[in-house]
PDB file of N, CA, C and O in Angstrom:
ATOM      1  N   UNK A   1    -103.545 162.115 -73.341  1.00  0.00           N
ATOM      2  CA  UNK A   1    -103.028 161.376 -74.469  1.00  0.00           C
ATOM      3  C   UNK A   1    -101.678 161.969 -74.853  1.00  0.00           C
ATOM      4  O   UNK A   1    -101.351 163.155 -74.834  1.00  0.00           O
ATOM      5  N   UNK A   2    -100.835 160.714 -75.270  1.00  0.00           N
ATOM      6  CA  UNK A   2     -99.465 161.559 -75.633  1.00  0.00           C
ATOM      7  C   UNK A   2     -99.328 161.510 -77.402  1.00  0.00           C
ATOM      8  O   UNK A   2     -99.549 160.594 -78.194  1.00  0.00           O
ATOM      9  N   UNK A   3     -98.925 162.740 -77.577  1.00  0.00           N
ATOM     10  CA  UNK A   3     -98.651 163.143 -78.654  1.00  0.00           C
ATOM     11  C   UNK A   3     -97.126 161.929 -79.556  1.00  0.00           C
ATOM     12  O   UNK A   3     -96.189 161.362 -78.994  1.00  0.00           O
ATOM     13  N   UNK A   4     -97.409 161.945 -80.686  1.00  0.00           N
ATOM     14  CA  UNK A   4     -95.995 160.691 -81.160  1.00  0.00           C
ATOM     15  C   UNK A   4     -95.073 161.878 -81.436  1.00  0.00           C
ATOM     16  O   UNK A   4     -95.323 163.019 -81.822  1.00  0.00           O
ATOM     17  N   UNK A   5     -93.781 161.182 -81.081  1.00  0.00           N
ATOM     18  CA  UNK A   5     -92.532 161.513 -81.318  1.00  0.00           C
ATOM     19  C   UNK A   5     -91.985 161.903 -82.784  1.00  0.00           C
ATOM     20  O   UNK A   5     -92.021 161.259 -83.833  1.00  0.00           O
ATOM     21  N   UNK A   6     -91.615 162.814 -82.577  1.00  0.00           N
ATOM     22  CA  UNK A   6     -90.975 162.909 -84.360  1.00  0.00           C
ATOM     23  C   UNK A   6     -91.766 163.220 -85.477  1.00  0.00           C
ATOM     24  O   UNK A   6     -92.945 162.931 -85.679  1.00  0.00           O
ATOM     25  N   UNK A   7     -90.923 163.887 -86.226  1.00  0.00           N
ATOM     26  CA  UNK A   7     -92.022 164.846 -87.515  1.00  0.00           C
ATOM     27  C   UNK A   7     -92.807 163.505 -88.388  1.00  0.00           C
ATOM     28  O   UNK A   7     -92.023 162.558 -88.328  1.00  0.00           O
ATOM     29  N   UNK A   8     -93.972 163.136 -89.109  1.00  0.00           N
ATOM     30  CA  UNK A   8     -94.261 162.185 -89.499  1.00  0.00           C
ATOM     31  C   UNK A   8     -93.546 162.760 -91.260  1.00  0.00           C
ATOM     32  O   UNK A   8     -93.077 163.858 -91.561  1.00  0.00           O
ATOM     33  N   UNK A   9     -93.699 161.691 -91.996  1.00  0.00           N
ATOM     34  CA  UNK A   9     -92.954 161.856 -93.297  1.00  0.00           C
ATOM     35  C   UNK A   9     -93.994 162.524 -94.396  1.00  0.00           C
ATOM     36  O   UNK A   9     -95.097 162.134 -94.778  1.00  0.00           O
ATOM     37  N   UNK A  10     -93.354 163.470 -94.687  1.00  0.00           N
ATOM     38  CA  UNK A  10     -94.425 164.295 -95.904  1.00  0.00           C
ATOM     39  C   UNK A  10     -95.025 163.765 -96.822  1.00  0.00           C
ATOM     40  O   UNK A  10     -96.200 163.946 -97.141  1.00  0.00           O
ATOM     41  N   UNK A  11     -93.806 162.684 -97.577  1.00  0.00           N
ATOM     42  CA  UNK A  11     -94.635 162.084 -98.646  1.00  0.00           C
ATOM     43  C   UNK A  11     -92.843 160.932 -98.499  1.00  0.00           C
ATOM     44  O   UNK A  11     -91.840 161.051 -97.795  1.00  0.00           O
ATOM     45  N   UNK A  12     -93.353 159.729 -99.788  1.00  0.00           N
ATOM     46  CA  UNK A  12     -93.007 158.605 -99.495  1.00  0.00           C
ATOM     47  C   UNK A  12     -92.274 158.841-101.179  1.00  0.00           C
ATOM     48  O   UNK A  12     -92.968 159.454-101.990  1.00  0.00           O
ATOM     49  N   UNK A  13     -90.997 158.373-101.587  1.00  0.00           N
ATOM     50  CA  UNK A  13     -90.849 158.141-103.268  1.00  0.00           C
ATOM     51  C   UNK A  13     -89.835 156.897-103.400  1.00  0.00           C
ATOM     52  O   UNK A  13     -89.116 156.510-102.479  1.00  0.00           O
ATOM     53  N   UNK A  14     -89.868 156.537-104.214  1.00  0.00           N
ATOM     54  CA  UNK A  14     -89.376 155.409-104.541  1.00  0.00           C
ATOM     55  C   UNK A  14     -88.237 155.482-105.534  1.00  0.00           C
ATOM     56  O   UNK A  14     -88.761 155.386-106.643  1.00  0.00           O
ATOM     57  N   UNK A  15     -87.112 155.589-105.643  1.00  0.00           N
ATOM     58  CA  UNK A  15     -86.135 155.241-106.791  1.00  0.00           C
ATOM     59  C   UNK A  15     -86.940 154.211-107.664  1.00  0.00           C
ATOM     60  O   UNK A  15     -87.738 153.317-107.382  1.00  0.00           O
ATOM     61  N   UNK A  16     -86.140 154.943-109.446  1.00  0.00           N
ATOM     62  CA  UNK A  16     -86.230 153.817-110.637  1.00  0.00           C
ATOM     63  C   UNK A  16     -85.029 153.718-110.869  1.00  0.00           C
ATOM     64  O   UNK A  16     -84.271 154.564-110.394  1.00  0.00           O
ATOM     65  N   UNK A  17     -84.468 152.529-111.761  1.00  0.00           N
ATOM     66  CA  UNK A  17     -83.292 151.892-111.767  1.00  0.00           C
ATOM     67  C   UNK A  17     -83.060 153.000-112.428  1.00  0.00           C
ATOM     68  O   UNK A  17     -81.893 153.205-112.094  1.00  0.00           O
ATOM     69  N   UNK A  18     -83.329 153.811-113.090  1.00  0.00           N
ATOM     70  CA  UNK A  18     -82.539 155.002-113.878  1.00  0.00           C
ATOM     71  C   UNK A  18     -82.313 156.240-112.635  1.00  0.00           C
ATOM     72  O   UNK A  18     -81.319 156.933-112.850  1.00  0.00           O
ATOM     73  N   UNK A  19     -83.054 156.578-111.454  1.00  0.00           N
ATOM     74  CA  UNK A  19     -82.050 157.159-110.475  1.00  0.00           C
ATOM     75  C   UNK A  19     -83.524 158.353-110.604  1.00  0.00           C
ATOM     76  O   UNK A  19     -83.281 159.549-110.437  1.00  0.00           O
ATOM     77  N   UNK A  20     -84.836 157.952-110.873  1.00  0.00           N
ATOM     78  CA  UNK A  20     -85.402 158.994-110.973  1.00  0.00           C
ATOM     79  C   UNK A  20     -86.629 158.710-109.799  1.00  0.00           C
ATOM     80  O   UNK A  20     -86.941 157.530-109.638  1.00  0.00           O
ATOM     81  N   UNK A  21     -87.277 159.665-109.043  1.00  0.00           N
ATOM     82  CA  UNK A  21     -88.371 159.295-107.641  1.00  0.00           C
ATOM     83  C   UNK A  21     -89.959 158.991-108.120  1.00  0.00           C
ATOM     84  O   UNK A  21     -90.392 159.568-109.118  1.00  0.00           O
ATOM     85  N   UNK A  22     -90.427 158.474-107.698  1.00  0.00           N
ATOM     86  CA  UNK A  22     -92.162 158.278-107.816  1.00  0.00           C
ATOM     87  C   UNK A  22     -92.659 158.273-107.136  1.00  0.00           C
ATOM     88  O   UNK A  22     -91.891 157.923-106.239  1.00  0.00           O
ATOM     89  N   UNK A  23     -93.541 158.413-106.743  1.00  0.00           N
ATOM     90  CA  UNK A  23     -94.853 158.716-105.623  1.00  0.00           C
ATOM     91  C   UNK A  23     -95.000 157.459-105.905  1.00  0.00           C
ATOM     92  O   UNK A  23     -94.309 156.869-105.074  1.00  0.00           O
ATOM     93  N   UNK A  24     -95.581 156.568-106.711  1.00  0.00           N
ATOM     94  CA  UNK A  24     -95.664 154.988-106.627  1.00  0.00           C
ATOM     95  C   UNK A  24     -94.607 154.406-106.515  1.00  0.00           C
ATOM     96  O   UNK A  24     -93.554 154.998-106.755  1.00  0.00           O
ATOM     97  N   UNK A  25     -94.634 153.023-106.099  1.00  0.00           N
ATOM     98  CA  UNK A  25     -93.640 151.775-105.837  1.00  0.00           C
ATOM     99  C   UNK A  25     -93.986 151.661-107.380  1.00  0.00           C
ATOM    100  O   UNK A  25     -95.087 151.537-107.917  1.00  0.00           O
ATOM    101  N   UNK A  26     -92.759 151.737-107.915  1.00  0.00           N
ATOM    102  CA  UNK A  26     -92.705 150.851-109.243  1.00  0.00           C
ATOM    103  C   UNK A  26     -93.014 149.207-109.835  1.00  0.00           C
ATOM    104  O   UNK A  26     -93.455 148.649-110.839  1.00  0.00           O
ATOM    105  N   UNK A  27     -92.518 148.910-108.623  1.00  0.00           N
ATOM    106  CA  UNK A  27     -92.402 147.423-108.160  1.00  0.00           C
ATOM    107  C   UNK A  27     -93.995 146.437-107.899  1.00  0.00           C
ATOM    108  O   UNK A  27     -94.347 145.268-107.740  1.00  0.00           O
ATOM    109  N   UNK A  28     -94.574 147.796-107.986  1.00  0.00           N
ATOM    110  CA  UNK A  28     -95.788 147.026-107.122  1.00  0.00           C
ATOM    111  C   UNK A  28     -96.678 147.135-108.247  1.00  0.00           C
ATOM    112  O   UNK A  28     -96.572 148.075-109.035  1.00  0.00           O
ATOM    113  N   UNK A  29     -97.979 145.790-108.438  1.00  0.00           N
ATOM    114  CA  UNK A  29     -98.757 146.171-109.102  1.00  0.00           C
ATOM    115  C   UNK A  29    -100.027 146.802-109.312  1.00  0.00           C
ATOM    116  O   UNK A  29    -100.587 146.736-108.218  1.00  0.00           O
ATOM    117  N   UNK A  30    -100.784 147.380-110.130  1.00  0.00           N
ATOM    118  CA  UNK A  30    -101.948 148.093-109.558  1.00  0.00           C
ATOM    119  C   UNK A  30    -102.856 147.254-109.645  1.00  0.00           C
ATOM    120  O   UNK A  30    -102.716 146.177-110.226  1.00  0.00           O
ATOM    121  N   UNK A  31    -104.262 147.763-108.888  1.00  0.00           N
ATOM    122  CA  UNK A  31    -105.394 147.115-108.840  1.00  0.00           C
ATOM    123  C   UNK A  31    -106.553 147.308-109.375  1.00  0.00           C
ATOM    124  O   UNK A  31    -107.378 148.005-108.782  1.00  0.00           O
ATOM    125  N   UNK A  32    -106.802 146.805-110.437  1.00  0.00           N
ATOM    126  CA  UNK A  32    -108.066 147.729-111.099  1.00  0.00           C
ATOM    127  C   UNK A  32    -109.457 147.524-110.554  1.00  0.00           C
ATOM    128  O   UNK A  32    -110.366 146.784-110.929  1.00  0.00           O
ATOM    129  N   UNK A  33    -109.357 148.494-109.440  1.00  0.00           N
ATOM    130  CA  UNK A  33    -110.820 148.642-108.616  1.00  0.00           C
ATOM    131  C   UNK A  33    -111.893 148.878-108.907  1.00  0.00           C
ATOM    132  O   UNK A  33    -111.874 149.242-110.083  1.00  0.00           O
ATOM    133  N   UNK A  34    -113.364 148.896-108.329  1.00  0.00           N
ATOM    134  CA  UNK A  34    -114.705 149.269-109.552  1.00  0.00           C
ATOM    135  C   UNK A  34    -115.277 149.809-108.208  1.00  0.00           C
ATOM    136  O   UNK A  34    -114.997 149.643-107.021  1.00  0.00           O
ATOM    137  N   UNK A  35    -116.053 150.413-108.796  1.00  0.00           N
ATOM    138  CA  UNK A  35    -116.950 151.029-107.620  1.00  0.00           C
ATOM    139  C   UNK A  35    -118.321 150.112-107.802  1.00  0.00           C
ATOM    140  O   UNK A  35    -119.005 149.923-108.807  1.00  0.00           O
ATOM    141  N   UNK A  36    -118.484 149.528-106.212  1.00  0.00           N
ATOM    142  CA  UNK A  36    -119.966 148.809-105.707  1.00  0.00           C
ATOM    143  C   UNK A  36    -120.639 149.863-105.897  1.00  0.00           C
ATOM    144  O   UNK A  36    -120.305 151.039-105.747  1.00  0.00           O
ATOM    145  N   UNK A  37    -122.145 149.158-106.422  1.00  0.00           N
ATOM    146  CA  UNK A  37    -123.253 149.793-105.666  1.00  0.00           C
ATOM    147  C   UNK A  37    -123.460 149.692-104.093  1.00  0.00           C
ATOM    148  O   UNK A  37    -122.947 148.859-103.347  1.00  0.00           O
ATOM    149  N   UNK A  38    -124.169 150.537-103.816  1.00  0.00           N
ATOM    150  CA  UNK A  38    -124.732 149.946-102.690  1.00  0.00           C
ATOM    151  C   UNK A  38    -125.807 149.359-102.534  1.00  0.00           C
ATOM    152  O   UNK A  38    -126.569 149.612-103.467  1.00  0.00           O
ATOM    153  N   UNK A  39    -126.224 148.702-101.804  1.00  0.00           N
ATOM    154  CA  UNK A  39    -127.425 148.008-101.344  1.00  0.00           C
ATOM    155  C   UNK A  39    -128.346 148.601-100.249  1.00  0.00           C
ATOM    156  O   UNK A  39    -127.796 148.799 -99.165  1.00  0.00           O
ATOM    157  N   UNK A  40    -129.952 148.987-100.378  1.00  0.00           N
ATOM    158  CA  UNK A  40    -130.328 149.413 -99.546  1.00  0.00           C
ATOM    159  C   UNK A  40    -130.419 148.563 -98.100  1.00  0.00           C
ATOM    160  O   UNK A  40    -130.578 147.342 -98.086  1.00  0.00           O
ATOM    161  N   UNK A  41    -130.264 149.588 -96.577  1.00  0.00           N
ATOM    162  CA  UNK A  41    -130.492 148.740 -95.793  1.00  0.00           C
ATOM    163  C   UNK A  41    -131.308 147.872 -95.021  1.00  0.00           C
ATOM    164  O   UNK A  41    -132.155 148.536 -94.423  1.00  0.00           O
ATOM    165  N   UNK A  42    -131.381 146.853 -94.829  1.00  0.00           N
ATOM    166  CA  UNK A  42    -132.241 145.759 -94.425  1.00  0.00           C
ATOM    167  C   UNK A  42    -132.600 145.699 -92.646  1.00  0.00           C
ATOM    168  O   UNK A  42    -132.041 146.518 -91.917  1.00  0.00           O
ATOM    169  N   UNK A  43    -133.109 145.155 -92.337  1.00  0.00           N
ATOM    170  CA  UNK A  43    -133.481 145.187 -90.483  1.00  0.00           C
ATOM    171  C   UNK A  43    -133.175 143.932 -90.259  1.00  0.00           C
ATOM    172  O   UNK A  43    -133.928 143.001 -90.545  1.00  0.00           O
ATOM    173  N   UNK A  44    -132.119 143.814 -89.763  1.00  0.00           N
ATOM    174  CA  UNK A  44    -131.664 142.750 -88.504  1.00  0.00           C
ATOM    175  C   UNK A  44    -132.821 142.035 -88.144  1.00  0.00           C
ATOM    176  O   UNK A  44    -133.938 142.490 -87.901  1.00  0.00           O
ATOM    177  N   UNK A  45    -132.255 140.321 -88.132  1.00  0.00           N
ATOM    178  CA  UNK A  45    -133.306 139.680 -87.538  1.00  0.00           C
ATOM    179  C   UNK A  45    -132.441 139.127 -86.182  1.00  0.00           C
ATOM    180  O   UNK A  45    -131.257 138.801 -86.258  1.00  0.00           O
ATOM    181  N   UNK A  46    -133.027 139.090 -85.261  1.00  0.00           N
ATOM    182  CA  UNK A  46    -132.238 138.724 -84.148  1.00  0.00           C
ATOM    183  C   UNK A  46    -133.174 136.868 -83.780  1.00  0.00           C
ATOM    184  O   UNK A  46    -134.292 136.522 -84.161  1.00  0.00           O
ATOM    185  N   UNK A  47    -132.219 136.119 -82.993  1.00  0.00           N
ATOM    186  CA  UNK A  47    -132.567 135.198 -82.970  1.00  0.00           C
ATOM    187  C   UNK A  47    -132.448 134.497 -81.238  1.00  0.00           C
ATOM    188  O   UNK A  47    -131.399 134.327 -80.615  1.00  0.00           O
ATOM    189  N   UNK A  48    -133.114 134.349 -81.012  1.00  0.00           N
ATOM    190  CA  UNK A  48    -133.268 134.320 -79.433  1.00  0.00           C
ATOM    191  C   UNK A  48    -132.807 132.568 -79.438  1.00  0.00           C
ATOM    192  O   UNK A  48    -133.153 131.677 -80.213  1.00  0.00           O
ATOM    193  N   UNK A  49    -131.971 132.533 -78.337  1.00  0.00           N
ATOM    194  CA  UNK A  49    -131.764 130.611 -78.444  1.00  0.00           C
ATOM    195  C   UNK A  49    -131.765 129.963 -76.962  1.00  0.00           C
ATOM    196  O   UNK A  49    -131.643 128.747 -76.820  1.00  0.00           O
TER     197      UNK A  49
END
């Protein structure tokens, strides 16, 4: 296997119109995520045709 070319980027920042960096895109909006339960798991029904 070949190894990739070139140092990968440490971390990513974004200019604000005032000239200052963020770890977030300013630009972008957030997502207010929730945490699922989970569901216990079930057994496959297979179906012969």
């Amino acid at each position: 296997m070949n190894k990739p070319k070139g140092m990968p980027a440490e971390s990513l920042l974004w200019p604000t119109p005032e000239g200052n960096l963020m770890a977030e895109d300013p630009r972008q909006t957030t997502l207010e995520l929730k945490q699922v339960a989970a569901e216990p798991a079930r057994e496959l029904k297979a179906i012969n045709g």
